[in-house]
C-alpha positions in Angstrom: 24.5 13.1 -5.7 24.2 13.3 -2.0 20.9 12.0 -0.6 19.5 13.1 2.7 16.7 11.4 4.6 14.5 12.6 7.0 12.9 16.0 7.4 14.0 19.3 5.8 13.6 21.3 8.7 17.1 19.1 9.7 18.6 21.6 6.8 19.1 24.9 7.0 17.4 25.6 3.6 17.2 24.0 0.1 20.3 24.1 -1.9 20.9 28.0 -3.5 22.8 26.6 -6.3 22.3 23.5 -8.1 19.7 20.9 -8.8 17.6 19.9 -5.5 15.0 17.1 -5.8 12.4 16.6 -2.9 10.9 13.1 -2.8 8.0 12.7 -0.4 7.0 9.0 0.0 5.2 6.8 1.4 7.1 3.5 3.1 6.4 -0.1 2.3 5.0 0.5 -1.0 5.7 -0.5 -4.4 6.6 3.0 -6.0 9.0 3.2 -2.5 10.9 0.1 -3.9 11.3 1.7 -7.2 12.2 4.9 -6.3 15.8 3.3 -4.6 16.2 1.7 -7.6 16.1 4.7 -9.3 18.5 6.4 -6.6 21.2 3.9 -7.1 21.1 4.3 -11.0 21.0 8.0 -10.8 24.1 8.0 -8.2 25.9 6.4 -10.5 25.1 9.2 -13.6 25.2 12.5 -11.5 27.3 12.1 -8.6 27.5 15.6 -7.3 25.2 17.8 -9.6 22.2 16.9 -7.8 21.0 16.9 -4.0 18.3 14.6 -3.3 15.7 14.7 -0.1 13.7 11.8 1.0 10.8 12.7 2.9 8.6 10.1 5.1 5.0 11.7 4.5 3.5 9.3 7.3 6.3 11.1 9.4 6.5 14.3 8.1 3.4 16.4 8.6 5.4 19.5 9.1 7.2 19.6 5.5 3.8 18.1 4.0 2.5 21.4 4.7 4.8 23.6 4.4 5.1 22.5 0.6 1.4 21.9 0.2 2.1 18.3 -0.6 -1.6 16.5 -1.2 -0.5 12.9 -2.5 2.9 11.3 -2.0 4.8 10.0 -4.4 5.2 13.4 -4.8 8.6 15.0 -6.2 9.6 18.6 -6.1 12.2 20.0 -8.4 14.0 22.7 -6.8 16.8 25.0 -9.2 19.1 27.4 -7.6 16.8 27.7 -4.7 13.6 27.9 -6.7 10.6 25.0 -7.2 10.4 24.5 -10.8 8.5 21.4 -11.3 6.1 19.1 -9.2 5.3 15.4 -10.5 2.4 13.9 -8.7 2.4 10.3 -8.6 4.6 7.4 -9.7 7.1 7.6 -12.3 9.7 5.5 -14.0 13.0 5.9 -13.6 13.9 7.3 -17.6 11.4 10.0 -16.8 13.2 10.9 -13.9 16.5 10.7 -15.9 15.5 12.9 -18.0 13.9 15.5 -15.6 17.1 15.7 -14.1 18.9 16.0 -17.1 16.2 18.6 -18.4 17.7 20.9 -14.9 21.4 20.1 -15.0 21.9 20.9 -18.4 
């Protein structure tokens, strides 16, 4: 799993192939702390089937937009190039197991 921080206009474009997840947080809350939990222990499980994006939505106006992102937590689920799924708000880390799972499968 390789996990970028910061913007996504530092990337050329989302992942063609493969799982791409788009995380767009806020920092210093609770579902912040949770959500690095839940990168370490998915690390560990999908090493290099998934790319992960952290997004600072205090610093991020630009991406907020261009993905139409209203609340953060927000995730965005990208396959092969292509948003499949959206979660709004917080979620544990088995859902997000298995939403992973549900896309590398």
């Amino acid at each position: 799993m390789r996990v970028l921080q910061g913007t996504t206009t530092h990337f050329s474009d989302l992942p063609k192939n493969g799982v791409a997840i788009i995380h767009f947080f806020l920092p210093n809350t609770p579902h912040r702390r949770m959500m690095k939990q839940f990168f370490h222990q998915a690390h560990k499980e999908f090493e290099q089937e998934v790319t992960l994006i952290e997004i600072d939505g205090e610093k991020n106006k630009e991406d907020i937009l261009r993905f139409s992102v209203v609340i953060a937590p927000t995730i965005l689920v990208f396959k092969d190039g292509e948003e499949r799924e959206r979660l709004v708000g917080s979620h544990t880390s088995p859902e997000l197991i298995n939403l992973i799972n549900k896309y590398c499968s």
